[in-house]
C-alpha positions as YAML, in Angstrom:
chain: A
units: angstrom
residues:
- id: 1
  name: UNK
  ca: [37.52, 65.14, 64.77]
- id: 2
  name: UNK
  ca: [40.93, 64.36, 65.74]
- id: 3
  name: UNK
  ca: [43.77, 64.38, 62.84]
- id: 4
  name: UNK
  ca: [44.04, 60.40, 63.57]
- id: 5
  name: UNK
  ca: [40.73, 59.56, 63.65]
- id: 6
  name: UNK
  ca: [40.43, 62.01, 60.35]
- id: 7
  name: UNK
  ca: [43.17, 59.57, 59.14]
- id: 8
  name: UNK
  ca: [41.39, 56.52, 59.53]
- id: 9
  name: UNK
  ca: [38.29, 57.60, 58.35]
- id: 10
  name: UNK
  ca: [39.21, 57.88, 54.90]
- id: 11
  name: UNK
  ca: [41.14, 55.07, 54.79]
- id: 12
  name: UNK
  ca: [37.59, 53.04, 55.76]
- id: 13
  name: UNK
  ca: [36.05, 54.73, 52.25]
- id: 14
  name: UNK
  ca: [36.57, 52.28, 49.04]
- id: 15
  name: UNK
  ca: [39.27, 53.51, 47.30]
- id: 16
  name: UNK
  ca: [36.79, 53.48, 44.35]
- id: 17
  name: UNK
  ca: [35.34, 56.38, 45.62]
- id: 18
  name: UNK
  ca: [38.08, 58.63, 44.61]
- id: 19
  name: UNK
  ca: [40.91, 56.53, 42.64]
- id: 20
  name: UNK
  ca: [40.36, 54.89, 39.40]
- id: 21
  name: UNK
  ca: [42.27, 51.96, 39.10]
- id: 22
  name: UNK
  ca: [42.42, 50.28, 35.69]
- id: 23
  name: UNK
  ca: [43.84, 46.94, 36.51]
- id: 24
  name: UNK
  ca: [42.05, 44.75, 35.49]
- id: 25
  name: UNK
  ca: [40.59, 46.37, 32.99]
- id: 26
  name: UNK
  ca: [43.92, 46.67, 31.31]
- id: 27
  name: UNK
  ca: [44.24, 42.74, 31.88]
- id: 28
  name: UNK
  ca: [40.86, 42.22, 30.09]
- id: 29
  name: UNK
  ca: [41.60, 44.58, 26.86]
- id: 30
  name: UNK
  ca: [45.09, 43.31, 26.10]
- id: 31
  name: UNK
  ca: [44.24, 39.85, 26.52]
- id: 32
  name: UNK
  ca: [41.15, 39.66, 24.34]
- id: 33
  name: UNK
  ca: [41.49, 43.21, 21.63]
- id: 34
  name: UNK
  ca: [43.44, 43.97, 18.97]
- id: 35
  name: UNK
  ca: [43.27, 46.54, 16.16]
- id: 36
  name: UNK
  ca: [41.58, 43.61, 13.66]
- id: 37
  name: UNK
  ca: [38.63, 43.41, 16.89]
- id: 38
  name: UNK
  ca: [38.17, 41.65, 19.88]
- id: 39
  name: UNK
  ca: [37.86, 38.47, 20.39]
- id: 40
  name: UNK
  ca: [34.15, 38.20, 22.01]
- id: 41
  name: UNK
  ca: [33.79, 34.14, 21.15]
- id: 42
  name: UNK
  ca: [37.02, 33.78, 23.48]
- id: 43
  name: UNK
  ca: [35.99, 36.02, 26.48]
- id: 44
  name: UNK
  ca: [32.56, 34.62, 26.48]
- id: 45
  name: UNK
  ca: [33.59, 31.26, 26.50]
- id: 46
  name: UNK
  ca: [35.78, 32.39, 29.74]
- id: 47
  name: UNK
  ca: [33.06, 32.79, 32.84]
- id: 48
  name: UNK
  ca: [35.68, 34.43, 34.69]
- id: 49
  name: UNK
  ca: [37.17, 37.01, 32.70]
- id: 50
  name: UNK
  ca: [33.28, 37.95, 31.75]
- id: 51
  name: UNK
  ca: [32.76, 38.27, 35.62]
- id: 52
  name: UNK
  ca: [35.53, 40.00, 35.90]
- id: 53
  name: UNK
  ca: [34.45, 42.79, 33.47]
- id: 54
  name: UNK
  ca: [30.86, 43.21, 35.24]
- id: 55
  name: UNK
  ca: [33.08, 43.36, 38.46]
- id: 56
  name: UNK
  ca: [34.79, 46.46, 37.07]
- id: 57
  name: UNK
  ca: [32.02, 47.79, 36.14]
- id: 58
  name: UNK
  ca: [30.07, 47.65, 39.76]
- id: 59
  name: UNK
  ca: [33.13, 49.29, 41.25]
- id: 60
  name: UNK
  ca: [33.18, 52.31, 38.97]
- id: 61
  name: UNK
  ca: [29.63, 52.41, 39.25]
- id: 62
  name: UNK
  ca: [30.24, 53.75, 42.45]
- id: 63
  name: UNK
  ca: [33.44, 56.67, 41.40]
- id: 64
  name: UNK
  ca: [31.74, 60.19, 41.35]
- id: 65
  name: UNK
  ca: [33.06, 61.75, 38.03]
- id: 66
  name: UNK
  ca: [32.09, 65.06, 38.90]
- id: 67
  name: UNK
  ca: [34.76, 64.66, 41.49]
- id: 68
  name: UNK
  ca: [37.24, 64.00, 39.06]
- id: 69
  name: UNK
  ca: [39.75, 66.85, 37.54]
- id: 70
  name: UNK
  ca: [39.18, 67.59, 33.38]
- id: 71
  name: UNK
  ca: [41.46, 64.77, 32.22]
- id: 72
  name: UNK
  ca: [40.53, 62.36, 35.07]
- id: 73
  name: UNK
  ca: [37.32, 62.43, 34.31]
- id: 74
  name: UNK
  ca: [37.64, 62.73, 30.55]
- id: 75
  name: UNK
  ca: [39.80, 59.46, 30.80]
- id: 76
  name: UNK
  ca: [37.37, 57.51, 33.08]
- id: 77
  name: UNK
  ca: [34.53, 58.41, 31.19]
- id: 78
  name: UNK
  ca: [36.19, 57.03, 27.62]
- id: 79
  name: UNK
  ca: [37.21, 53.81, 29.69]
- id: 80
  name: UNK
  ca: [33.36, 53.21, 31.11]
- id: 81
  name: UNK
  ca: [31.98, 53.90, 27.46]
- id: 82
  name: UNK
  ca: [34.04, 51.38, 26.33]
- id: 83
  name: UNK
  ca: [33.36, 49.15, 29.02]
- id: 84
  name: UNK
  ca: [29.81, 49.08, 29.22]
- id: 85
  name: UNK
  ca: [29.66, 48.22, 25.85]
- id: 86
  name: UNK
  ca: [32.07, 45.30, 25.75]
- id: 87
  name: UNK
  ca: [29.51, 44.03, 28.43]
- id: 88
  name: UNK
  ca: [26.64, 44.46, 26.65]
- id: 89
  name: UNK
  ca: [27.99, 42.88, 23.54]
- id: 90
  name: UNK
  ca: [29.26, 39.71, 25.82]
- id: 91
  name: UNK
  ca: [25.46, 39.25, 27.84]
- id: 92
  name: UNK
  ca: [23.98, 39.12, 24.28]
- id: 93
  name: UNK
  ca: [26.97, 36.86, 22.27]
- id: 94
  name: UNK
  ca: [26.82, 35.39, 19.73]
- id: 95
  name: UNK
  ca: [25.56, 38.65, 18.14]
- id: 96
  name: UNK
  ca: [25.69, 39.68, 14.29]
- id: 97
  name: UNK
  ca: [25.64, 43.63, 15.28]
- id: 98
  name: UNK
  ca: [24.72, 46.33, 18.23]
- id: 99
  name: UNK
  ca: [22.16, 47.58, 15.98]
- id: 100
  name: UNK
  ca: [20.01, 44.39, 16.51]
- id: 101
  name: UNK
  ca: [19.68, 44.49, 20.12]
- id: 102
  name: UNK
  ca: [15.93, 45.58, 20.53]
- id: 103
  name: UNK
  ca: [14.73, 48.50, 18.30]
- id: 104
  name: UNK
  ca: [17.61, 49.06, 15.79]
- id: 105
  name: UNK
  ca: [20.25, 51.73, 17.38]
- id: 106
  name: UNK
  ca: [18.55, 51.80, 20.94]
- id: 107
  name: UNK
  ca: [21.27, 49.96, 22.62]
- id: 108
  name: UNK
  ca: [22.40, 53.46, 22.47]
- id: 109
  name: UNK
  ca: [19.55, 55.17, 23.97]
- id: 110
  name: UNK
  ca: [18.87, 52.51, 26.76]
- id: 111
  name: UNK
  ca: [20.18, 53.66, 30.58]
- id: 112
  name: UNK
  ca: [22.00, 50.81, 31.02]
- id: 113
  name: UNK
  ca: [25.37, 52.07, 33.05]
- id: 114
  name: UNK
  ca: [24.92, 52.49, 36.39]
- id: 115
  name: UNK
  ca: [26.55, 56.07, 38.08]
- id: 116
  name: UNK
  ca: [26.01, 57.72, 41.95]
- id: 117
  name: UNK
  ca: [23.60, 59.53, 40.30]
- id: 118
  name: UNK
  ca: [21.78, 57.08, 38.58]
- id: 119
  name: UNK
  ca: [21.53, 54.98, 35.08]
- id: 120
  name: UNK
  ca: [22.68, 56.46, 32.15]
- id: 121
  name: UNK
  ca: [22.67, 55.63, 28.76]
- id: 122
  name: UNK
  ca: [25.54, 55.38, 26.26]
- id: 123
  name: UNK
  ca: [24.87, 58.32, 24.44]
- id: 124
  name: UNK
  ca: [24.43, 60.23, 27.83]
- id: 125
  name: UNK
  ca: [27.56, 59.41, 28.22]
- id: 126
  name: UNK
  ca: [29.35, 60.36, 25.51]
- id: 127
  name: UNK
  ca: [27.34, 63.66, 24.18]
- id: 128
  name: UNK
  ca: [26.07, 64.80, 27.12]
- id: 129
  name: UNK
  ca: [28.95, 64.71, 29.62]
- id: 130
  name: UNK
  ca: [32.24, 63.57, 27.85]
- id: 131
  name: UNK
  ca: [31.93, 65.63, 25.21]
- id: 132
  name: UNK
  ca: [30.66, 68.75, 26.86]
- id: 133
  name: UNK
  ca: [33.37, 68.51, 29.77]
- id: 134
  name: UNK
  ca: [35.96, 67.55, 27.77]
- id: 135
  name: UNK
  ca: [35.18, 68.56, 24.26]
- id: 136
  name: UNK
  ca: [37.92, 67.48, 21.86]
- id: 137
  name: UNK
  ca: [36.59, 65.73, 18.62]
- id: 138
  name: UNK
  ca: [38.78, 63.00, 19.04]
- id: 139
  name: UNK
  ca: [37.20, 61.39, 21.42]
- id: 140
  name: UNK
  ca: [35.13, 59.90, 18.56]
- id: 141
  name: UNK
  ca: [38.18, 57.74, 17.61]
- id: 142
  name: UNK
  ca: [38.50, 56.55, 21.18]
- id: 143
  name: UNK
  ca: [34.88, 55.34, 22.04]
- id: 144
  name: UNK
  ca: [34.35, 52.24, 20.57]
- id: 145
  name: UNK
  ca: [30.27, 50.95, 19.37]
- id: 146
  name: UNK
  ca: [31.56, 47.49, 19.13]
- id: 147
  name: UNK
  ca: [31.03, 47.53, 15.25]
- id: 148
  name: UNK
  ca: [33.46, 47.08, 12.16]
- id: 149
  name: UNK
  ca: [33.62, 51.03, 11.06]
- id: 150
  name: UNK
  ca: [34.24, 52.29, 14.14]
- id: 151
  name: UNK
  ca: [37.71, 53.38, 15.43]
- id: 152
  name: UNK
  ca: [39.32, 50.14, 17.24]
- id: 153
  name: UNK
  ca: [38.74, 49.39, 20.71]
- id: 154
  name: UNK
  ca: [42.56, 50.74, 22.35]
- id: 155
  name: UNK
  ca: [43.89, 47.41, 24.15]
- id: 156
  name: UNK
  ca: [44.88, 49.65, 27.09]
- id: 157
  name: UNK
  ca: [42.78, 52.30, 29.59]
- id: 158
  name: UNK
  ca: [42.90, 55.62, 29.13]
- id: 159
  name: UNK
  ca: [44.43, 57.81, 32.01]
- id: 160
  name: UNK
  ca: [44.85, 61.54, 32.23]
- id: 161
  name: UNK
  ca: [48.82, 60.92, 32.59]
- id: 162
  name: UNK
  ca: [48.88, 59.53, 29.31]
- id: 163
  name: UNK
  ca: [45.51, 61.13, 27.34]
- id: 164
  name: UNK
  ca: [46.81, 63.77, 25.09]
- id: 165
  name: UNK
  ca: [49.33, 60.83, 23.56]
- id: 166
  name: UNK
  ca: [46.20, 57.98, 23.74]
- id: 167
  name: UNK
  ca: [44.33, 60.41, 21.60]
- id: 168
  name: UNK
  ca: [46.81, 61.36, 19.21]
- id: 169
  name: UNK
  ca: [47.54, 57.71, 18.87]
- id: 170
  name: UNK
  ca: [43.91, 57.16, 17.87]
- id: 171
  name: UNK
  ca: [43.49, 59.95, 15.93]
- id: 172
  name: UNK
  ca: [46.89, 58.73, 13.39]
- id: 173
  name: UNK
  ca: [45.61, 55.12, 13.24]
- id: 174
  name: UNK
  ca: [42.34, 55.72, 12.25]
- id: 175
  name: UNK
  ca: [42.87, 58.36, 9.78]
- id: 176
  name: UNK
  ca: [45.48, 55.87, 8.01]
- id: 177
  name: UNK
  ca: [42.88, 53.08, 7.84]
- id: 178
  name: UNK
  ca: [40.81, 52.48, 4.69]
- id: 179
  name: UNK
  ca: [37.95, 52.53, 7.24]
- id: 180
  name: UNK
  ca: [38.94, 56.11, 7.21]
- id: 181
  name: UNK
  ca: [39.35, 57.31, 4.00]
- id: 182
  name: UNK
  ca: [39.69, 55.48, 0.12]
- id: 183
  name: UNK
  ca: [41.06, 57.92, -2.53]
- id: 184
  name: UNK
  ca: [39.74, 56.43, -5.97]
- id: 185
  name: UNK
  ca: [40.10, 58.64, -9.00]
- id: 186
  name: UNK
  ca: [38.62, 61.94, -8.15]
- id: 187
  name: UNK
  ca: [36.46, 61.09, -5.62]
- id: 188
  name: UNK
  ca: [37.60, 60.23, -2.10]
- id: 189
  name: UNK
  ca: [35.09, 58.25, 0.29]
- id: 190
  name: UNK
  ca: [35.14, 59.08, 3.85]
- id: 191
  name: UNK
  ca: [33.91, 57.91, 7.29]
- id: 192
  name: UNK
  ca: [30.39, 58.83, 8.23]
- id: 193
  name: UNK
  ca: [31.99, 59.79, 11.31]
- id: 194
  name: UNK
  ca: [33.23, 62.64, 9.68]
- id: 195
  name: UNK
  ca: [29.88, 63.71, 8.61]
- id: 196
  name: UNK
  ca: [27.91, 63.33, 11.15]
- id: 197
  name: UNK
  ca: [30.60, 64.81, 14.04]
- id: 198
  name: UNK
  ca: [31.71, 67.97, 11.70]
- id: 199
  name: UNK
  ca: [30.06, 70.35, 13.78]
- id: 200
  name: UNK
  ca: [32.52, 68.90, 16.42]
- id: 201
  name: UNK
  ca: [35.30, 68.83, 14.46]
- id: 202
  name: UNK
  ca: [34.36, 72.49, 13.62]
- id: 203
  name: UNK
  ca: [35.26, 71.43, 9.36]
- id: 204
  name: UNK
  ca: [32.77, 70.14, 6.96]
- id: 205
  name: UNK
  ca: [35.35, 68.84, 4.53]
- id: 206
  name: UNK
  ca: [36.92, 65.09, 5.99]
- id: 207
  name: UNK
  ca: [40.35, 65.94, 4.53]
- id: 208
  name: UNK
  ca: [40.92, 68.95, 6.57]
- id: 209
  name: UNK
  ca: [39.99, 67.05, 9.55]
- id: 210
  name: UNK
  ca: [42.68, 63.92, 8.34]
- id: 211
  name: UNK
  ca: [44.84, 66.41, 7.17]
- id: 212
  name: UNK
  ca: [44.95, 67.54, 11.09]
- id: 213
  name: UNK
  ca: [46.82, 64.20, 12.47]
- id: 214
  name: UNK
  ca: [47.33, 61.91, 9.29]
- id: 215
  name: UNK
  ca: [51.43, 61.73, 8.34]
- id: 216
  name: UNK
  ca: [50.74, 61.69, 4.82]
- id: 217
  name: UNK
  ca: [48.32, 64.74, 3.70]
- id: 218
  name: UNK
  ca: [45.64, 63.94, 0.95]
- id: 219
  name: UNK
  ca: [44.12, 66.61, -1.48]
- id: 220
  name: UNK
  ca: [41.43, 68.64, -0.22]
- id: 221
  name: UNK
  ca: [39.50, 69.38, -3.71]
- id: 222
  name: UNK
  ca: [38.48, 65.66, -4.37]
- id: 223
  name: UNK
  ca: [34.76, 64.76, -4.92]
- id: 224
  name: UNK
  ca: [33.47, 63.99, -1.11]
- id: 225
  name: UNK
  ca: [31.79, 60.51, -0.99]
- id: 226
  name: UNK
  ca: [30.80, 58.28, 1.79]
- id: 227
  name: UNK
  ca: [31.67, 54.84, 3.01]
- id: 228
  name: UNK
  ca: [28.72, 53.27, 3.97]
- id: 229
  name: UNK
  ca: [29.24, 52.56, 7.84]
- id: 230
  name: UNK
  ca: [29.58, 48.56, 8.94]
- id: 231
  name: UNK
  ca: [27.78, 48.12, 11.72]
- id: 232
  name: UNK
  ca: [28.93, 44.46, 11.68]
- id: 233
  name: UNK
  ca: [29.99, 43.21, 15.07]
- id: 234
  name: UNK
  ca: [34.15, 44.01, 15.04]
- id: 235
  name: UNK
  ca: [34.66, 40.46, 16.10]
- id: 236
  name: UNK
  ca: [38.32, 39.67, 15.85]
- id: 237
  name: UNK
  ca: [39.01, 37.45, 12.64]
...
């Protein structure tokens, strides 16, 4: 094949195929989330900007991640988590919680996001290739599951210019939140996220892990309680 005709073959391929461009998903997140939720009564009620979402996510239905270098794909991966279940949350609206679509918890379980290699499910996603390509704990602050005691939904996409900082970012907000952490007497009550992720953040006590990105450090000999996790829709207020 001739260099030109080379040339203009790839320029026939989507650009899908081997470019991620976040857009419109940026235009979708900063117009409708915030760190107090997202506002799902708003972009439901808006038939365009809910098409517009599903549009996103045909085109990177079709973007081989494999393909991808370690933060590309890292990035991409966060941003289709997130997207997917934005979507799923907005087909089912108005919706109390993610837990009560079908058997409790198996929104998580269903294959519902379409790849190039077929449907996966959300925790596919997330434990079985984001985590094991790119395996840095705090990618439990940036996936979102749509409910009140998770980490917010970033109004922005992740890309693997900006990741490290996007991640660092999450990690400080969260661990400053009272979703977090609540120090009262000598007890302090943590996250479940902290207890049932500590084999991937490689510490069994929560205040080592905050400790790790939080500004101001808390003692690591308090009693070690739990906050019982809200799986209340995090609909904007």
């Amino acid at each position: 094949m001739k260099k030109s005709t080379l040339i203009v073959a790839f320029s026939c391929l989507p650009a899908a195929l081997y470019a991620q461009d976040y857009t419109s998903y940026n235009t979708l997140v900063q117009k409708y989330a915030s760190p107090n939720g997202v506002q799902y009564k708003t972009w439901k009620a808006n038939a365009r900007d809910t098409a517009a979402l599903k549009n996103i996510l045909t085109e990177w239905a079709r973007i081989d991640a494999n393909k991808l270098n370690k933060k590309q794909k890292a990035a991409f991966r966060i941003n289709l988590y997130n997207a997917a279940m934005l979507d799923i949350v907005l087909d089912r609206y108005p919706l109390k919680s993610v837990t009560k679509i079908g058997v409790p918890f198996s929104v998580f379980k269903r294959k519902s996001i379409k790849t190039p290699q077929g449907n996966i499910s959300l925790d596919t996603l997330e434990k079985k290739q984001l985590l094991i390509d790119f395996p840095d704990p705090r990618i439990h602050f940036a996936v979102n599951c749509a409910s009140i005691s998770c980490p917010p939904l970033r109004n922005e996409a992740y890309t693997a210019e900006k990741l490290e900082n996007q991640l660092a970012d999450q990690a400080q907000l969260f661990v400053a939140s009272p979703h977090a952490v609540q120090i009262k007497g000598n007890s302090a009550y943590y996250s479940q996220l902290f207890d049932w992720y500590k084999n991937d953040f490689a510490e069994s006590n929560p205040a080592k892990i905050i400790n790790k990105y939080a500004s101001k450090k808390i003692p690591t000999n308090l009693k070690i309680r739990w906050i019982k996790y809200d799986w209340n829709l995090n609909e904007a207020s």
